[in-house]
C-alpha positions in Angstrom: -99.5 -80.2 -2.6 -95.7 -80.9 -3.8 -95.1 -78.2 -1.3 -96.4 -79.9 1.0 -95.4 -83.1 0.8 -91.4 -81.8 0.4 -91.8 -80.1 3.7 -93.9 -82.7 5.8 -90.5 -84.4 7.2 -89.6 -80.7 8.5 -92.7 -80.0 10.0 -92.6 -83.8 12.0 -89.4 -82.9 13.1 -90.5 -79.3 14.5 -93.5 -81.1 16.0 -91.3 -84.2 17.9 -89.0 -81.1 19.0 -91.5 -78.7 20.3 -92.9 -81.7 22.8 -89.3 -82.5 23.5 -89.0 -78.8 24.9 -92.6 -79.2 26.2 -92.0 -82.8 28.0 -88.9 -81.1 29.9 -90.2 -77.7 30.8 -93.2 -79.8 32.0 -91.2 -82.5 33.9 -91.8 -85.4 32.0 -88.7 -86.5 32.2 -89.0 -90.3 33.7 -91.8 -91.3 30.9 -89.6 -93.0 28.3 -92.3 -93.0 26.2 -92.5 -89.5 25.6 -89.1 -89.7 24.9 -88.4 -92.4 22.9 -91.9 -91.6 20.6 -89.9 -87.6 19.7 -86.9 -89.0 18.9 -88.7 -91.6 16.4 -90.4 -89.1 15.3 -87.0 -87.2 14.7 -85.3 -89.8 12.9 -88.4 -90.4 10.6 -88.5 -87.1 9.9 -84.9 -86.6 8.9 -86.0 -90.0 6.7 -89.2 -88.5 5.3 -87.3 -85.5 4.5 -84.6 -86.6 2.5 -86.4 -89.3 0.6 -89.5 -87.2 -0.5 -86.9 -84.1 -1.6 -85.0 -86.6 -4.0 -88.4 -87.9 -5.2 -89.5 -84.5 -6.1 -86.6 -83.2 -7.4 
């Protein structure tokens, strides 16, 4: 479950890229929604990530 955990700011990251590269090659480009909700998802990722690896370590 630590595992897990240490790693679930990586995997929201790969997620909020993948429909990043999704939204484009599908041409969802004008929806700011879409947009705006992957790169939240980014930057609460990169957040996730580096507070739950100093909490585990």
């Amino acid at each position: 479950m630590k595992g897990f955990l240490k790693n679930l700011g990586l995997i929201l990251i790969v997620i909020a890229s993948v429909v990043l590269v999704l939204s484009h090659v599908m041409g969802w480009n004008n929806f700011n929604a879409v947009q705006f909700g992957s790169f939240g998802a980014i930057i609460l990722g990169v957040v996730l990530y580096i507070w739950l690896n100093k909490k585990f370590d």
